[in-house]
C-alpha positions in Angstrom: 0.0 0.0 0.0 1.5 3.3 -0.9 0.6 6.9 0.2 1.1 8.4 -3.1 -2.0 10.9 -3.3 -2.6 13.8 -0.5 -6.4 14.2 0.0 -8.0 17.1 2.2 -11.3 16.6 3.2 -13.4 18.6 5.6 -16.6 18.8 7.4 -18.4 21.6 8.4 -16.4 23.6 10.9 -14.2 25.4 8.9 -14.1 24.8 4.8 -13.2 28.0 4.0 -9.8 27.1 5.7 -9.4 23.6 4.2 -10.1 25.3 0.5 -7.3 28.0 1.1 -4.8 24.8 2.3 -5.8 22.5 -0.6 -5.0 26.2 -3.1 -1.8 26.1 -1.4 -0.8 22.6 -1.8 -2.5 22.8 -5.6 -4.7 20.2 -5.2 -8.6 20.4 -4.9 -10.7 19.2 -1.7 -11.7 15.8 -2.2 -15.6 14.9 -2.7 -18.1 14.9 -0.3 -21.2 15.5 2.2 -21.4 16.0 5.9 -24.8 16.4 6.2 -27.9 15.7 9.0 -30.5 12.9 9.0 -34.4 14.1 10.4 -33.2 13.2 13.9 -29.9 15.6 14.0 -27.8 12.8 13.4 -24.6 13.4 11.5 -24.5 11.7 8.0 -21.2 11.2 6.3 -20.5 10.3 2.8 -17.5 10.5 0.8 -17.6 9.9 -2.9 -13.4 9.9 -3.9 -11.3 6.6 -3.6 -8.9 7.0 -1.0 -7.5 3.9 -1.0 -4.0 3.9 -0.3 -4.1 8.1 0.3 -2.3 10.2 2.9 -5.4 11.7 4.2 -5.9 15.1 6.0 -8.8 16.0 7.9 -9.3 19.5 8.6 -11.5 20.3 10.9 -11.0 22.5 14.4 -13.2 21.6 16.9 -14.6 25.0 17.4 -18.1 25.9 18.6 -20.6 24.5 18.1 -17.9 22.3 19.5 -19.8 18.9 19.9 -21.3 19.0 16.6 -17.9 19.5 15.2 -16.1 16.9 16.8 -18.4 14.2 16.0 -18.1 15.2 12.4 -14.3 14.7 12.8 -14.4 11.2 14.7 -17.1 10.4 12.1 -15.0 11.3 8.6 -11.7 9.9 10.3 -14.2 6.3 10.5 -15.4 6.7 7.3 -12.0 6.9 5.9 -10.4 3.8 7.6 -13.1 1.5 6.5 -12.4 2.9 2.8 -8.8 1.2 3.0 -7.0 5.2 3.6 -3.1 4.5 4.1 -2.8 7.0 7.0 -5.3 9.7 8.3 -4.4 12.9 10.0 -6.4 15.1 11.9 -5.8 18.9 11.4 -7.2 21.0 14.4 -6.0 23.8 14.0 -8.4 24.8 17.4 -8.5 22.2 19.5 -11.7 21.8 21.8 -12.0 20.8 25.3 -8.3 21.8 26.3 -9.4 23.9 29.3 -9.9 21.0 31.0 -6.0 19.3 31.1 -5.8 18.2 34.3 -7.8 17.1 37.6 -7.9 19.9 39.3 -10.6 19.5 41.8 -12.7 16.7 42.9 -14.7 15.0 40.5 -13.9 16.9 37.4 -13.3 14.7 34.2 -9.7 15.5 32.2 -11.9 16.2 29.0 -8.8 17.1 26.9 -7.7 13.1 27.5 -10.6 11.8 27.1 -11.0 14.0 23.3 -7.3 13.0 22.2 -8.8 9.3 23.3 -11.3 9.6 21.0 -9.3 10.7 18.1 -7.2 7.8 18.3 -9.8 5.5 18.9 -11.4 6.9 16.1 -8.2 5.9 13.7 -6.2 9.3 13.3 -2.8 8.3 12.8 -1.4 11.6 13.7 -2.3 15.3 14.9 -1.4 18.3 13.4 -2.8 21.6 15.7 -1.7 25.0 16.4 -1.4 26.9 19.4 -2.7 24.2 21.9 -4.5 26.1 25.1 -1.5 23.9 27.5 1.1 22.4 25.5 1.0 19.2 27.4 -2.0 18.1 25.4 0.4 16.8 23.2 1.5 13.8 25.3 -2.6 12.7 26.4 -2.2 11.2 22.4 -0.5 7.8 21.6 -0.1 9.0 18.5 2.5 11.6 16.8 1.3 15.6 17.5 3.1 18.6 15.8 2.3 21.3 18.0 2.7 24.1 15.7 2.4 27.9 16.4 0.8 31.1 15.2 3.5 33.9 15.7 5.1 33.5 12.5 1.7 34.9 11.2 1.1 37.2 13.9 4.5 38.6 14.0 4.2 40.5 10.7 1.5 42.1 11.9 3.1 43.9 15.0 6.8 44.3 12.8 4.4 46.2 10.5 3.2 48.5 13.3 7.1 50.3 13.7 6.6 50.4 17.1 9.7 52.5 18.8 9.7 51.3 21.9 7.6 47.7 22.7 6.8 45.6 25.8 4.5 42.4 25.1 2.1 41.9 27.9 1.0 38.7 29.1 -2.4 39.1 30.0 -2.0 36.1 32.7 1.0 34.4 34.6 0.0 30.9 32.2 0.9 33.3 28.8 4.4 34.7 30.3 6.3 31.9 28.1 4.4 32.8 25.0 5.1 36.7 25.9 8.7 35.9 25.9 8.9 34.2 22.4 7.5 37.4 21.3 9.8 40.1 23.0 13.0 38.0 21.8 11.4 38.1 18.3 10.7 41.9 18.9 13.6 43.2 20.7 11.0 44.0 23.5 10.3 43.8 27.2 7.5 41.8 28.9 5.1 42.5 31.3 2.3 40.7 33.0 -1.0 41.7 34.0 -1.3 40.3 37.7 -5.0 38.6 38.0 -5.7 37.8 41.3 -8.5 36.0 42.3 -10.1 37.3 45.7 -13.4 34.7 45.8 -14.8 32.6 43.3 -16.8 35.5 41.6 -14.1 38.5 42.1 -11.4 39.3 40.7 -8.9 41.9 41.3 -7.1 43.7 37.7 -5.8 46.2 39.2 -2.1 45.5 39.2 1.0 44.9 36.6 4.1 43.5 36.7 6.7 45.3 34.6 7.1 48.9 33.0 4.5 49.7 30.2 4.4 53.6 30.8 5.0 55.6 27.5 5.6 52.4 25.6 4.0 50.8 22.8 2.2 47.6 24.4 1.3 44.4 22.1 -1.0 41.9 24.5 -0.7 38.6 23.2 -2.9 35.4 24.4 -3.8 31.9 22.5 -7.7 32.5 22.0 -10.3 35.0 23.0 -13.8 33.5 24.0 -15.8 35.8 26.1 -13.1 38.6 25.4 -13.4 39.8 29.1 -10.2 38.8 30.2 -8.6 40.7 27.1 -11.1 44.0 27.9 -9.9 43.7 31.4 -5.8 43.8 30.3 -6.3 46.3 27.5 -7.8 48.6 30.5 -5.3 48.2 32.9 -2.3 48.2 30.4 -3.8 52.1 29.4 -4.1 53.1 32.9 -0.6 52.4 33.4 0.3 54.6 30.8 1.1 53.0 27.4 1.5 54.8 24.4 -0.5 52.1 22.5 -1.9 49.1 23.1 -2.7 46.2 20.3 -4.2 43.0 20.9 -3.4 39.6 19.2 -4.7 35.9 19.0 -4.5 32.6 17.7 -7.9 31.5 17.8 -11.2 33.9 17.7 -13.6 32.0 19.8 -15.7 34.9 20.0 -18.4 34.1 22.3 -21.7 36.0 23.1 -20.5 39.7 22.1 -17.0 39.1 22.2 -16.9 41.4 19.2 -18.3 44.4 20.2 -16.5 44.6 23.8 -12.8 44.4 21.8 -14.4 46.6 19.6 -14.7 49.4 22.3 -12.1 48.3 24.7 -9.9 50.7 23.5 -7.3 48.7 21.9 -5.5 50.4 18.7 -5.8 47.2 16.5 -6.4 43.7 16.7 -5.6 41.0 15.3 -6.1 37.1 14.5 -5.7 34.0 12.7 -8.5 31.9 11.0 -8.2 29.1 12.5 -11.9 29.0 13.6 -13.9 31.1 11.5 -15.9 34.1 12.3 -19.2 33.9 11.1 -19.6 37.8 11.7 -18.5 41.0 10.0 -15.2 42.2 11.7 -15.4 45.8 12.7 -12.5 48.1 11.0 -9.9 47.6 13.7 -9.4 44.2 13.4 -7.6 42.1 11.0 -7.4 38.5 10.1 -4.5 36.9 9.0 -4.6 33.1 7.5 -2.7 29.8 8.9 -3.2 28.2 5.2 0.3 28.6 4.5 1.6 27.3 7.6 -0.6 24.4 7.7 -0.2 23.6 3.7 3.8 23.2 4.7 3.5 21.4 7.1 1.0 18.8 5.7 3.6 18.7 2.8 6.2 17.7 5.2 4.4 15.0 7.1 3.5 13.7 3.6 6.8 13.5 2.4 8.2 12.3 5.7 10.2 15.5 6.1 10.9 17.1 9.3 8.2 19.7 10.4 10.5 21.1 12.8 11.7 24.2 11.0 7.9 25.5 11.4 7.9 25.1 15.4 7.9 28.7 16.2 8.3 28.3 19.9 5.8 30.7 22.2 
């Protein structure tokens, strides 16, 4: 059996995305329906041969999440029993990750019990970008290239000239992502210190580092509710930055996650598309695609390359 042929296929979380990859890689998506039967059930049929093929499903589990990542287990079924030589999923947001580790009593570890699924399911390998806590990667028995989003983020702030920039973490958990970004910058870091005082309250009101009279970038891996990134942006002007920017890897965009960046006060923002947003983007924000990224690295897997060279470490 040889894996001769790449095939992208794609439910319905994100097609848009897996079009722009297949235009990258110059091939077209391969044939088929994800549809619904009466009941809500998910319907999958897939009308190319794939026997023999390297096949790539994208599909990031994104909201509505559940429907999404039945699709996914579904389509990665459908192609073992068609005789596929090796499937791998592409998430490039992957679902459920919150929940990584037990952290009170009688909580499940969701993001194991997903990855279990996947491989259960007959994915013989996991390509995803920006996971919400890198340690998802070992929950898989399966290869995972972990890739990241500031090589396409990173022209947008290099664009911006900014004369003298710090990149704020809006939480302790994004101070290693912050970093990757200053030593690509030539900037400092700071951290916006969120303390929790009971389990409804929180206290923004303090920040570690120097962001006075400076241009301030605040980076974080996804925006859902966009109150957390509301809350920074506020607290990074009060302190007296010159700017301030706002960027992310995946725009969850929850609720009216939209209009609160839009009038948070934040100079620009920007994103990826690695979920889509199914709503008009006000002026100030930009979109920038991960088709590139994820067409190279799909090549490499495919030829049995290394996909190294695209771990951008944050």
């Amino acid at each position: 059996m040889t894996r001769d042929r790449i095939v992208v296929l794609t439910g319905n979380a994100h097609p848009a995305l897996a079009r722009s990859i297949g235009e990258a890689l110059g091939i077209e998506l391969c044939k088929a329906t994800v549809g619904r039967f009466p009941d809500g059930e998910i319907d999958v049929k897939i009308y190319d041969d794939l026997r023999g093929c390297d096949v790539f499903i994208v599909q990031p589990t994104s909201p509505p999440v559940n429907d999404h990542l039945v699709e996914l287990l579904l389509l990665l079924d459908t192609c073992r029993r068609a005789s596929a030589g090796r499937m791998t999923a592409v998430i490039p947001y992957y679902g459920y990750a919150r929940k990584d580790r037990k952290d009170e009593g009688r909580v499940p570890i969701s993001a194991k019990l997903i990855a279990n699924m996947i491989c259960t399911a007959g994915a013989a390998r996991v390509l995803t970008i920006d996971l919400h806590a890198a340690q998802i990667q070992g929950f898989f028995d399966i290869p995972v290239d972990h890739l990241y989003a500031k090589p396409v983020l990173i022209d947008y702030f290099q664009s911006l000239g900014p004369r003298d920039p710090v990149i704020v973490a809006p939480d302790m958990g994004g101070l290693k992502r912050a970093r990757a970004y200053a030593e690509s910058l030539g900037a400092q870091v700071a951290i916006v210190d969120k303390r929790r005082i009971s389990a409804d309250k929180v206290d923004w009101e303090h920040i570690i580092g120097d962001v006075e009279g400076k241009d301030a970038l605040i980076i974080d891996d996804m925006i859902a509710t966009g109150g957390s990134m509301v809350q920074a942006v506020r607290i990074v002007r009060e302190h007296g930055a010159r700017s301030v920017y706002v960027g992310a890897t995946h725009a969850v965009f929850c609720g009216d996650a939209v209009h609160k960046l839009a009038h948070c006060g934040a100079d620009g923002i920007v994103v990826t598309d690695t979920v889509p947003v199914h709503e008009p983007l006000p002026e100030r924000f930009q979109s920038r695609s991960v088709a590139a990224l994820l067409a190279r690295a799909i090549s490499a897997i495919h030829r049995s390359e290394s996909v190294s060279a695209l771990f951008e470490k944050a």
